[in-house]
DRENKE-655010 format. One record per residue (C-alpha): residue number from 0; z, y, x. Coordinates in nm, 2 decimals. Example, Ala and Ser with C-alpha at 12.3 -4.5 7.8 and 13.67 -1.06 7.14 Angstrom:
<pt><nr>0</nr><pz>0.78</pz><py>-0.45</py><px>1.23</px></pt>
<pt><nr>1</nr><pz>0.71</pz><py>-0.11</py><px>1.37</px></pt>
//
This chain:
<pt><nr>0</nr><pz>16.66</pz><py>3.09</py><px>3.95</px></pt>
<pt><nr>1</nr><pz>16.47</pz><py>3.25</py><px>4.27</px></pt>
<pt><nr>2</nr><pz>16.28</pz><py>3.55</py><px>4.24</px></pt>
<pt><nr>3</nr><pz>15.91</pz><py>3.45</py><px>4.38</px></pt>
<pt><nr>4</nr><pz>16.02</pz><py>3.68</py><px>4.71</px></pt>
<pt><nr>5</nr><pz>16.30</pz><py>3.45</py><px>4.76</px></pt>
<pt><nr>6</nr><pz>16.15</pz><py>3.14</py><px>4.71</px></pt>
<pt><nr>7</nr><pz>16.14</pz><py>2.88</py><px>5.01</px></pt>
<pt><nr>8</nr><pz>15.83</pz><py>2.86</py><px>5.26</px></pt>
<pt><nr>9</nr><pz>15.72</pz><py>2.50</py><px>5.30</px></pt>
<pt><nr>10</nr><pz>15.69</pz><py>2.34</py><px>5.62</px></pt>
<pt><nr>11</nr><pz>15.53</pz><py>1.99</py><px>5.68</px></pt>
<pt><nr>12</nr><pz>15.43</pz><py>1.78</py><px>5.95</px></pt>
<pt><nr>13</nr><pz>15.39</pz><py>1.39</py><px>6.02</px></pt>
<pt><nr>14</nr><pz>15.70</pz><py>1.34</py><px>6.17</px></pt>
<pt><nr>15</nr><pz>15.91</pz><py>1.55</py><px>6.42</px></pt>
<pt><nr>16</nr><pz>15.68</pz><py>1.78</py><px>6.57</px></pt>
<pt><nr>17</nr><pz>15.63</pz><py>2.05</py><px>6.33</px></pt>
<pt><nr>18</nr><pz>15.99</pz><py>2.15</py><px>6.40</px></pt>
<pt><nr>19</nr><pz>15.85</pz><py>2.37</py><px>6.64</px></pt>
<pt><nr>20</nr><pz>15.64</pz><py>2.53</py><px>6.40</px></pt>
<pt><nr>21</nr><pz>15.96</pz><py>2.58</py><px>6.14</px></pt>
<pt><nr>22</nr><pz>16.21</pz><py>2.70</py><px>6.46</px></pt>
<pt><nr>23</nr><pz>15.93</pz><py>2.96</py><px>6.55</px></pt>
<pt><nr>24</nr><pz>15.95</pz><py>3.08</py><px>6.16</px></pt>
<pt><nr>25</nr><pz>16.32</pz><py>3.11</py><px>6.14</px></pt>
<pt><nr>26</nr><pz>16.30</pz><py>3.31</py><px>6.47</px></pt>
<pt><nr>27</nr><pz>16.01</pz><py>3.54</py><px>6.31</px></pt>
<pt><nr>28</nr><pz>16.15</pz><py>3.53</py><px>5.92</px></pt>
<pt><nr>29</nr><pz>16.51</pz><py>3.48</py><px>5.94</px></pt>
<pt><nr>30</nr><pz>16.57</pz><py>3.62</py><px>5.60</px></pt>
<pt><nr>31</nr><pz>16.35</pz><py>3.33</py><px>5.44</px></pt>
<pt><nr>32</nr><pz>16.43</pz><py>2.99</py><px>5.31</px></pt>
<pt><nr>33</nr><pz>16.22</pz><py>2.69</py><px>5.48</px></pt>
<pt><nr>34</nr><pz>16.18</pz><py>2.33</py><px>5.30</px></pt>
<pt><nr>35</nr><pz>16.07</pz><py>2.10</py><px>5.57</px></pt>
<pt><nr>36</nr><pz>15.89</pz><py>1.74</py><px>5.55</px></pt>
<pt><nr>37</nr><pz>15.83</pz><py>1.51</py><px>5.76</px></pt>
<pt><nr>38</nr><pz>15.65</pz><py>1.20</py><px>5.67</px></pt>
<pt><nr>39</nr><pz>15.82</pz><py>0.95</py><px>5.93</px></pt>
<pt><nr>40</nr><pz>15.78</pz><py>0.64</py><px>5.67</px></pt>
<pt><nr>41</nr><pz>15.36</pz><py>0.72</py><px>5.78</px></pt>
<pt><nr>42</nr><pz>15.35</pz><py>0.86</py><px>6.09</px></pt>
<pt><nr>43</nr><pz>15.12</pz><py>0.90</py><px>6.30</px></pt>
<pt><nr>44</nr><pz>14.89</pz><py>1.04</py><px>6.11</px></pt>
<pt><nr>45</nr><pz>14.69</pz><py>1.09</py><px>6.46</px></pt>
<pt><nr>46</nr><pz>14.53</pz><py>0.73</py><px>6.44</px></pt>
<pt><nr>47</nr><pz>14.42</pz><py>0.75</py><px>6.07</px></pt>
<pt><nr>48</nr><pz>14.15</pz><py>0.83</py><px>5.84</px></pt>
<pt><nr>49</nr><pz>14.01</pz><py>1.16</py><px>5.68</px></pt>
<pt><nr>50</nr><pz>14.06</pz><py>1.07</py><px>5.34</px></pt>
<pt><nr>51</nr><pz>14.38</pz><py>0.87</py><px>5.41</px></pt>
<pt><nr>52</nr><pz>14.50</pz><py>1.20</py><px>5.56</px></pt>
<pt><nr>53</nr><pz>14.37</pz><py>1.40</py><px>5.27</px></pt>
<pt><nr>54</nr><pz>14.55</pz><py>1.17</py><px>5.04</px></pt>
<pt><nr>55</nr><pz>14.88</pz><py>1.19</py><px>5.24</px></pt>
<pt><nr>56</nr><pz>14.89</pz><py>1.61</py><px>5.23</px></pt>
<pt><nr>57</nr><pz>14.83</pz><py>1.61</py><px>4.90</px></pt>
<pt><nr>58</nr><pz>15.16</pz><py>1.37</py><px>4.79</px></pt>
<pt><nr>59</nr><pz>15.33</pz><py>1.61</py><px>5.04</px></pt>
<pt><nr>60</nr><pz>15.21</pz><py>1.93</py><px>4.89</px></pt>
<pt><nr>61</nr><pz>15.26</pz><py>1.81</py><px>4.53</px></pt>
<pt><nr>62</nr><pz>15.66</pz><py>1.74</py><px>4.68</px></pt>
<pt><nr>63</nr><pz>15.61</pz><py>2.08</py><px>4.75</px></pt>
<pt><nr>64</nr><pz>15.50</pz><py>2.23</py><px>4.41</px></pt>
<pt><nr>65</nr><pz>15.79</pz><py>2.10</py><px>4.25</px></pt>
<pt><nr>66</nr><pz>15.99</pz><py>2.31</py><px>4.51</px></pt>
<pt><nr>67</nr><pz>15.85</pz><py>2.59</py><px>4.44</px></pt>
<pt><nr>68</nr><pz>15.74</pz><py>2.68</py><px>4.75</px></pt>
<pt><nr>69</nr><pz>15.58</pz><py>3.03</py><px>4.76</px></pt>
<pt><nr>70</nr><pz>15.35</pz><py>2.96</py><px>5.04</px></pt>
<pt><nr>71</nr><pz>15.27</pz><py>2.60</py><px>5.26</px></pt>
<pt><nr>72</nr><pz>15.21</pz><py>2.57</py><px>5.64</px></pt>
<pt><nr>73</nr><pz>15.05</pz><py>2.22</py><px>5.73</px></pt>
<pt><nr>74</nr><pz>15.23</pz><py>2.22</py><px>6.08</px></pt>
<pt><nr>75</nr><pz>15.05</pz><py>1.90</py><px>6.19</px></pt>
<pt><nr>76</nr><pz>14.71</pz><py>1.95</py><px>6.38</px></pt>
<pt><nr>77</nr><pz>14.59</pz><py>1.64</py><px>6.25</px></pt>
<pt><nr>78</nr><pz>14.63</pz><py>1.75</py><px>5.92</px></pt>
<pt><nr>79</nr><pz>14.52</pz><py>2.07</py><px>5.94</px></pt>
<pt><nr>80</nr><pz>14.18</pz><py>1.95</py><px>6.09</px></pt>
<pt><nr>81</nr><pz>14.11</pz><py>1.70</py><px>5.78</px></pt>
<pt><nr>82</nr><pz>14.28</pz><py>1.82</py><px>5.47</px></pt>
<pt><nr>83</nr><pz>14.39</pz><py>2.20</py><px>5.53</px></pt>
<pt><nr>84</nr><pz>14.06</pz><py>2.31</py><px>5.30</px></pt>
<pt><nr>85</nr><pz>14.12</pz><py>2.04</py><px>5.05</px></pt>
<pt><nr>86</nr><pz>14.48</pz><py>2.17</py><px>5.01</px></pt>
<pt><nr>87</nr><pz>14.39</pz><py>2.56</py><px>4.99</px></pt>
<pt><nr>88</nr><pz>14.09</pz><py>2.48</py><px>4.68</px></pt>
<pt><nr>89</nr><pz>14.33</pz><py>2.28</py><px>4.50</px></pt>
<pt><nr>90</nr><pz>14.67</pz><py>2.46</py><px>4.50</px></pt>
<pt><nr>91</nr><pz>14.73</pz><py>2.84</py><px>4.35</px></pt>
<pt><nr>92</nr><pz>15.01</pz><py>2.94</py><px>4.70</px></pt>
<pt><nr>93</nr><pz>14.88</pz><py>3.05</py><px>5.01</px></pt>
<pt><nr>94</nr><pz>14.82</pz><py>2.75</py><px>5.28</px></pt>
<pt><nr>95</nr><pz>14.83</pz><py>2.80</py><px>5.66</px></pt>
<pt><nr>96</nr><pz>14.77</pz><py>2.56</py><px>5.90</px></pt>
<pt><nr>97</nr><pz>14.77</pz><py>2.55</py><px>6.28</px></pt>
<pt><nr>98</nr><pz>14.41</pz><py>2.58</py><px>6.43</px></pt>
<pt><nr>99</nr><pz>14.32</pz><py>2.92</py><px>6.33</px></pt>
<pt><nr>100</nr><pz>14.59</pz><py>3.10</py><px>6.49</px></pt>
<pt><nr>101</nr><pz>14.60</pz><py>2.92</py><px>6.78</px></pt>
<pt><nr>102</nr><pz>14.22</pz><py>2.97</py><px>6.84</px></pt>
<pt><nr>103</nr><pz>14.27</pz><py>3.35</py><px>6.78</px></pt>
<pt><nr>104</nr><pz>14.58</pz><py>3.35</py><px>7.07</px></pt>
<pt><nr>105</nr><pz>14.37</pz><py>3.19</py><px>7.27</px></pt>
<pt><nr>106</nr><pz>14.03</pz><py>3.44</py><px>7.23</px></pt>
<pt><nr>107</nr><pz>14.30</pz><py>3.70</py><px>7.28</px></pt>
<pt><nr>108</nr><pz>14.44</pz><py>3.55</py><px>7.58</px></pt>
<pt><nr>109</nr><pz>14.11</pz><py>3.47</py><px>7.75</px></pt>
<pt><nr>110</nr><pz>13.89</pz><py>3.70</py><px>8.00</px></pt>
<pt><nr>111</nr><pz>13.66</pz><py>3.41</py><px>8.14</px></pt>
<pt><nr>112</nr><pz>13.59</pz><py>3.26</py><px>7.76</px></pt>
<pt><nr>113</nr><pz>13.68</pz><py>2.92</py><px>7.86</px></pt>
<pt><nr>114</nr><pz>13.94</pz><py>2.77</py><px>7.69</px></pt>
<pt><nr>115</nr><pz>14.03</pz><py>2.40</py><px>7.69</px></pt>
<pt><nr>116</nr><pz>14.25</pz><py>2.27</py><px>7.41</px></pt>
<pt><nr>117</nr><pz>14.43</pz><py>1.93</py><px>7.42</px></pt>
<pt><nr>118</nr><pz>14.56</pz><py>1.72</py><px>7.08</px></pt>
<pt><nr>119</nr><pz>14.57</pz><py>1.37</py><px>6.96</px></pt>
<pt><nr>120</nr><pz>14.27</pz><py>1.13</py><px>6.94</px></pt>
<pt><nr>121</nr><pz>14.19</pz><py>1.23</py><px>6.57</px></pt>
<pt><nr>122</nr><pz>14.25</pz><py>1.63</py><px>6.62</px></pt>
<pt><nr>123</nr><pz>14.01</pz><py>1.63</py><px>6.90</px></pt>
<pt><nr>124</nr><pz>13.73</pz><py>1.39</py><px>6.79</px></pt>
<pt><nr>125</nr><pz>13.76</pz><py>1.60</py><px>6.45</px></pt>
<pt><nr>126</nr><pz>13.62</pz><py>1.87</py><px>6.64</px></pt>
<pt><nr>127</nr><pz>13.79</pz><py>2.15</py><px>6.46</px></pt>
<pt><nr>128</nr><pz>13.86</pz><py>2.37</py><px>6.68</px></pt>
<pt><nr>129</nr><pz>13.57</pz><py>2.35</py><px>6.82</px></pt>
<pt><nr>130</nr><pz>13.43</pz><py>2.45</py><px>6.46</px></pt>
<pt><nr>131</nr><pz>13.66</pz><py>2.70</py><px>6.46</px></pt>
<pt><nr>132</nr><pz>13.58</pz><py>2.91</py><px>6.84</px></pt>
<pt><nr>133</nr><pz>13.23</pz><py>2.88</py><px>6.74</px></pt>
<pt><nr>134</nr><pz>13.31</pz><py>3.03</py><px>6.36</px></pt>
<pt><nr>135</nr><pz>13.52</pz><py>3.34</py><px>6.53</px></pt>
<pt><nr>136</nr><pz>13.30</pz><py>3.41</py><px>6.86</px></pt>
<pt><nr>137</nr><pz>13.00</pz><py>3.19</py><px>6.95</px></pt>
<pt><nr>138</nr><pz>13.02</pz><py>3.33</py><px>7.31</px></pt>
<pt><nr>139</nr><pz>13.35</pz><py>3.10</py><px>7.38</px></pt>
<pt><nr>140</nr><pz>13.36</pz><py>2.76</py><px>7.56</px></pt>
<pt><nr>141</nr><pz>13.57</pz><py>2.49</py><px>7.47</px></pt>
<pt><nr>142</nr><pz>13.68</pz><py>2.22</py><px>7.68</px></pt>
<pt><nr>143</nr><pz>13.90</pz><py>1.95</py><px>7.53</px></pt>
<pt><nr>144</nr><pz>14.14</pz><py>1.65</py><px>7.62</px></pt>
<pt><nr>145</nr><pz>14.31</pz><py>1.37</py><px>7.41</px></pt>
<pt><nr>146</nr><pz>14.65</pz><py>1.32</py><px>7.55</px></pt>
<pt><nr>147</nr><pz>14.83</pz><py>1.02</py><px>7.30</px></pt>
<pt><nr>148</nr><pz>15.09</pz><py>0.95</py><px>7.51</px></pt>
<pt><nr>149</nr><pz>15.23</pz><py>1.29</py><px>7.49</px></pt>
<pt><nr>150</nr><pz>15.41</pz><py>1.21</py><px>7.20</px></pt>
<pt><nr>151</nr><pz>15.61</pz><py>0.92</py><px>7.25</px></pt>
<pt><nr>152</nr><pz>15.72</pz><py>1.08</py><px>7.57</px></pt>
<pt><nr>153</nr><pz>15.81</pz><py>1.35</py><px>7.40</px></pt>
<pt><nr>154</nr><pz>15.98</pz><py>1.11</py><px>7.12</px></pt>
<pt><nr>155</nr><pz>16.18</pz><py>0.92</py><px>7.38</px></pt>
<pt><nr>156</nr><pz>16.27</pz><py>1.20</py><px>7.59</px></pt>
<pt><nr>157</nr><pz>16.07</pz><py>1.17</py><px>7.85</px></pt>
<pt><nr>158</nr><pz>16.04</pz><py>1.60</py><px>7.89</px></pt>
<pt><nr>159</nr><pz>16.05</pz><py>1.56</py><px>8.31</px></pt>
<pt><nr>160</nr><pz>16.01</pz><py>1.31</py><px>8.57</px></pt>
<pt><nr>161</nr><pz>15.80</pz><py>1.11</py><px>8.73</px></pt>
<pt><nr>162</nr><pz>15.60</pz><py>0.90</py><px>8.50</px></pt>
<pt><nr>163</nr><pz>15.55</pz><py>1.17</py><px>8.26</px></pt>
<pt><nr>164</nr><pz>15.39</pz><py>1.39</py><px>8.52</px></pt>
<pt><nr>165</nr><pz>15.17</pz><py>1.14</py><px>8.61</px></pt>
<pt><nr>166</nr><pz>15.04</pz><py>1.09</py><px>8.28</px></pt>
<pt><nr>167</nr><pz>15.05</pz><py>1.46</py><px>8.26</px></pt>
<pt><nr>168</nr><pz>14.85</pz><py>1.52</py><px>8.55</px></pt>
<pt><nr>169</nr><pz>14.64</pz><py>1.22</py><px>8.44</px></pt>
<pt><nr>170</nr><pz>14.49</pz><py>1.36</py><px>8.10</px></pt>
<pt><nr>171</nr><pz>14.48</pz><py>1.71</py><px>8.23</px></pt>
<pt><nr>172</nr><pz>14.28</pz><py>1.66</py><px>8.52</px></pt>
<pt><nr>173</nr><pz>13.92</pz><py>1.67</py><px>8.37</px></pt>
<pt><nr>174</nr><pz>14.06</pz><py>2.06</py><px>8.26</px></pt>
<pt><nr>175</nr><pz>14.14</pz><py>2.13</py><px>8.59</px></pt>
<pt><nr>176</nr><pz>13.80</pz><py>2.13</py><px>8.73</px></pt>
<pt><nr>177</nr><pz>13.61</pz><py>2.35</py><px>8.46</px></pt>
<pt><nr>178</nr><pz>13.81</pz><py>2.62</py><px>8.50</px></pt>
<pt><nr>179</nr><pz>13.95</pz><py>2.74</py><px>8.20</px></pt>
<pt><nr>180</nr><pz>14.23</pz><py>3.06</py><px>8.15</px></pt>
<pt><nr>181</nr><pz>14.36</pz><py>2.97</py><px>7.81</px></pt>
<pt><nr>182</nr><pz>14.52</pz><py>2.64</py><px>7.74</px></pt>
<pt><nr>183</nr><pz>14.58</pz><py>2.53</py><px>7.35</px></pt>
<pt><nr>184</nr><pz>14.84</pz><py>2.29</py><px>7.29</px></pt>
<pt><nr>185</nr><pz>14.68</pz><py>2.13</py><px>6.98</px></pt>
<pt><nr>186</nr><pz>14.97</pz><py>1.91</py><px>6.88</px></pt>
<pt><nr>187</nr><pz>15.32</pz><py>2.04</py><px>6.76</px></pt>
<pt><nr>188</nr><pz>15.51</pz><py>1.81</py><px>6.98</px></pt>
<pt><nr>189</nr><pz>15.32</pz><py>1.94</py><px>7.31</px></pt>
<pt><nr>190</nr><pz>15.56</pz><py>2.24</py><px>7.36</px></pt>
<pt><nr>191</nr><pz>15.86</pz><py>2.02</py><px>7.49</px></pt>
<pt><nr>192</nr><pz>15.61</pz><py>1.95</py><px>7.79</px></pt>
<pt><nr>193</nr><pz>15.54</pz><py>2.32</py><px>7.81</px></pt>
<pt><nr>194</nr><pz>15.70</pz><py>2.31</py><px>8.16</px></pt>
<pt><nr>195</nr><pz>15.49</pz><py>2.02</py><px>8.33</px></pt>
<pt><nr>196</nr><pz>15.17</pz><py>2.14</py><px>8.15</px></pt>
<pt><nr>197</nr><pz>15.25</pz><py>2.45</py><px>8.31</px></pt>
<pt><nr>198</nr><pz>15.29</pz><py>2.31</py><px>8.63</px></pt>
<pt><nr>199</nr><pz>14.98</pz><py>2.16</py><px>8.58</px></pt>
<pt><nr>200</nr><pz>14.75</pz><py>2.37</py><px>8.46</px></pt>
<pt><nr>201</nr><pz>14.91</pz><py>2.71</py><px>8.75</px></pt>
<pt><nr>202</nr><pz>14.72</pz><py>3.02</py><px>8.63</px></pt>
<pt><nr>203</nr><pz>14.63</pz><py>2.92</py><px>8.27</px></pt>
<pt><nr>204</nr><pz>14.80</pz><py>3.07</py><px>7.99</px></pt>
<pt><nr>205</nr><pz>14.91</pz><py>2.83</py><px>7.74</px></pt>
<pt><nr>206</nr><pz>14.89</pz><py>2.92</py><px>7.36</px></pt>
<pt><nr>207</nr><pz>15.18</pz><py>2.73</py><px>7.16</px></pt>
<pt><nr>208</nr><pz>15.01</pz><py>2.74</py><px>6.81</px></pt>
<pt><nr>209</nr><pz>15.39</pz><py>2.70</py><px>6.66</px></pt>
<pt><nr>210</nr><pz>15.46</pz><py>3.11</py><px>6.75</px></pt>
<pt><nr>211</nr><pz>15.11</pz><py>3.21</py><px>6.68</px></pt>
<pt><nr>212</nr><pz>15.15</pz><py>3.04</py><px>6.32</px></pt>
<pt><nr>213</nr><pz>15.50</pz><py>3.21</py><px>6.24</px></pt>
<pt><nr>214</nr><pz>15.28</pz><py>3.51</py><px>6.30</px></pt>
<pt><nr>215</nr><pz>15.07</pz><py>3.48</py><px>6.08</px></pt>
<pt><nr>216</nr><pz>15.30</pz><py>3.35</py><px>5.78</px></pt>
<pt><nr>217</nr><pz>15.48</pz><py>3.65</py><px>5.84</px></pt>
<pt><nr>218</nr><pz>15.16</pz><py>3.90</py><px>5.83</px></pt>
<pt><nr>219</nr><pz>15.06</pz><py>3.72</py><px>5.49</px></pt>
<pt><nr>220</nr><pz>15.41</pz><py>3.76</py><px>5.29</px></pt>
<pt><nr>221</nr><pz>15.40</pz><py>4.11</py><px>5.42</px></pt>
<pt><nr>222</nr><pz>15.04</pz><py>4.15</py><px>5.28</px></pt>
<pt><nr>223</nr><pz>15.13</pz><py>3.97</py><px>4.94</px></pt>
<pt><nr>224</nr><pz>15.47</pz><py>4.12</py><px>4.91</px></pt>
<pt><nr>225</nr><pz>15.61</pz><py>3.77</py><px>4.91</px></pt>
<pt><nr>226</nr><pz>15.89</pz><py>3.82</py><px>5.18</px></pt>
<pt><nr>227</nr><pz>16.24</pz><py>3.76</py><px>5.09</px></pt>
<pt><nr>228</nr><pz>16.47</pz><py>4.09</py><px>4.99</px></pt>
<pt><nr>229</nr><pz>16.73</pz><py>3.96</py><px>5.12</px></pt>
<pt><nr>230</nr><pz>16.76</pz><py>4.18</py><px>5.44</px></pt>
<pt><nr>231</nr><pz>17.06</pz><py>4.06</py><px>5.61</px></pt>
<pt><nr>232</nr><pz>17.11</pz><py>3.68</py><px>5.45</px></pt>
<pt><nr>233</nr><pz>17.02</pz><py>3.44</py><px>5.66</px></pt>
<pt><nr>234</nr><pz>16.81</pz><py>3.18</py><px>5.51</px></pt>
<pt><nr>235</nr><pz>16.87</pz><py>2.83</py><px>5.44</px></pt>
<pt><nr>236</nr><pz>16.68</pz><py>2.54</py><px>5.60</px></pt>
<pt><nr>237</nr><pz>16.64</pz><py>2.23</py><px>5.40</px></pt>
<pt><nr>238</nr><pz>16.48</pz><py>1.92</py><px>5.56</px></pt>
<pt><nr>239</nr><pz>16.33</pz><py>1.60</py><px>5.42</px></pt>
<pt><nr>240</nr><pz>16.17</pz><py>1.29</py><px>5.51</px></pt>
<pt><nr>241</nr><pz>15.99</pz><py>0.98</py><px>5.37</px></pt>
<pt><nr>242</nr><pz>16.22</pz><py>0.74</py><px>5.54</px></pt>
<pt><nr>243</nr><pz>16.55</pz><py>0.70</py><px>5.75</px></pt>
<pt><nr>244</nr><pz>16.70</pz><py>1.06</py><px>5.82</px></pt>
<pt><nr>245</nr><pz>16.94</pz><py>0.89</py><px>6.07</px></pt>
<pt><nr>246</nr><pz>16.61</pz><py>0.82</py><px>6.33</px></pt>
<pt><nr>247</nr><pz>16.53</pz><py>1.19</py><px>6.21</px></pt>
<pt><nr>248</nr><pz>16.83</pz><py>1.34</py><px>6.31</px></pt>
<pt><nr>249</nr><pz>16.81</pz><py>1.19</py><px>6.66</px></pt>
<pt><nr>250</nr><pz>16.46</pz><py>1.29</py><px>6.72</px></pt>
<pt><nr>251</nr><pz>16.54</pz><py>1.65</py><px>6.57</px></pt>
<pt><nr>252</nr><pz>16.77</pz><py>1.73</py><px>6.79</px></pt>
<pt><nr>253</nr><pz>16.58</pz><py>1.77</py><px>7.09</px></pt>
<pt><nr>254</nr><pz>16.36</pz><py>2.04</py><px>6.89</px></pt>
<pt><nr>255</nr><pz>16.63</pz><py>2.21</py><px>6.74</px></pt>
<pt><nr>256</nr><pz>16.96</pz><py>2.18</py><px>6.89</px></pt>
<pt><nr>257</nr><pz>17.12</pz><py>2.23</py><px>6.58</px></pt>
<pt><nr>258</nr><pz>17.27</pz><py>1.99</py><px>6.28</px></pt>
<pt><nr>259</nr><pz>17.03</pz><py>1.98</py><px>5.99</px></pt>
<pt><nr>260</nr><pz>17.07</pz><py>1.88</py><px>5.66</px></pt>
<pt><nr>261</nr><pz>16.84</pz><py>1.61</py><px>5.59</px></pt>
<pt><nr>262</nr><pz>16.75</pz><py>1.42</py><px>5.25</px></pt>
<pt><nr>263</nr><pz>16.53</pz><py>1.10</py><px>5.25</px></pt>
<pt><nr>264</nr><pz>16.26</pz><py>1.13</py><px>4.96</px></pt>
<pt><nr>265</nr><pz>16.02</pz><py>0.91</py><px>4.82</px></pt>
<pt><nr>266</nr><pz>15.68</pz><py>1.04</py><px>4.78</px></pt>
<pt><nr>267</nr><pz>15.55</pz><py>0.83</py><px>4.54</px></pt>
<pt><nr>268</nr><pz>15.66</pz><py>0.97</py><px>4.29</px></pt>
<pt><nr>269</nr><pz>15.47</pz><py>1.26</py><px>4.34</px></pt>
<pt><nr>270</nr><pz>15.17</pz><py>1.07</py><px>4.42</px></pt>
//
């Protein structure tokens, strides 16, 4: 049986996207073991309700708990804007999710204090981080942009070209005009676009959350004296989903460049 230092790091996400999230803590933690799950059978979890959402994590979380995860990271944005404080008063491991260390890149990266974040329809309406600037510096402004068709682009492969940087160009260009420094890409999927956002948005630094988190998971094993003491091992990566791994797999591949291992599971019997 694993030691609590070596036992895995959970990692979910709706669907695809949190990949980034779990690439950027293999790069940080290489030592550790990551459990992945994405809920493809629900996705997106963008278009749905709080208590829907709240309801989803927790399946996913108690999936986790019989994995004995030592710690979670709820690497959707939509999830971690409605049921990130649920999950941390009801579970006894540490739980990160992705707004508060993006929002603390972004303070960091500013000098003007205007900072525009862009997400799906249900993380920007949430306003969390909004909540969140005004929570760590009230002297900040946000600006925001929902951008839903990011993610089927991104899903179908449309990473260049010219449609995509129309609609690009499209959702960014209320940001453009209230000149903002610091860019957060509030959805996990938004990195694959890095490029054109970049483009875009000349002159404004852009925070991908997915680093910022793998930062921040590392800082709070180190302060618990969780990490894994296995100094030269590399860790295994595990992934699961809630329906067909073979649409996974396709998907996954344009995160990771890898082959996974990937197991379908059916959450309701953790429900």
């Amino acid at each position: 049986m694993k030691s609590g230092r070596n036992r895995p790091i959970g990692i979910f996400d709706s669907g695809v996207g949190g990949l980034t999230v779990a690439k950027s803590v293999r790069r940080y933690l290489p030592n550790e073991d990551i459990i992945y799950f994405g809920d493809t059978a629900r996705v997106p979890y963008g278009n749905k309700s709080r208590s829907t959402i709240i309801r989803f994590s927790r399946e996913i979380m108690e999936f986790m708990m019989k994995k004995r995860v030592k710690m979670a990271v709820v690497a959707c944005n939509t999830a971690s804007s409605l049921s990130l404080s649920v999950l941390k008063s009801h579970y006894p491991i540490p739980v990160v999710g992705v707004i508060n260390p993006g929002v603390k890149e972004a303070i960091a990266a500013t000098k003007s204090k205007r900072i525009g974040v862009i997400g799906t329809d249900s993380t920007i309406s949430s306003g969390s981080y909004n909540k969140e600037l005004k929570r760590l510096g009230r002297s900040y402004k946000l600006f925001s942009a929902s951008c839903p068709l990011f993610v089927p682009l991104v899903e179908n492969k449309f990473l260049n070209g010219e449609i995509t940087e129309q609609v690009v160009r499209k959702y960014l260009k209320p940001l453009m005009k209230k000149n903002i420094d610091a860019l957060i890409l509030g959805c996990t999927h938004y990195p694959l676009l890095k490029g054109l956002i970049g483009r875009t948005m000349k002159g404004v630094k852009l925070v991908d959350s997915s680093t910022a988190v793998a930062k921040r998971v590392k800082e709070i094993l180190i302060s618990k004296n969780m990490q894994s003491d296995r100094n030269k091992k590399r860790g295994k990566a595990v992934y699961y989903v809630s329906d067909d791994p073979k649409a996974f797999r396709k998907v996954a591949h344009i995160f990771l460049r890898e082959k996974i291992d990937i197991k379908r599971v059916d959450l309701y019997n953790y429900a």
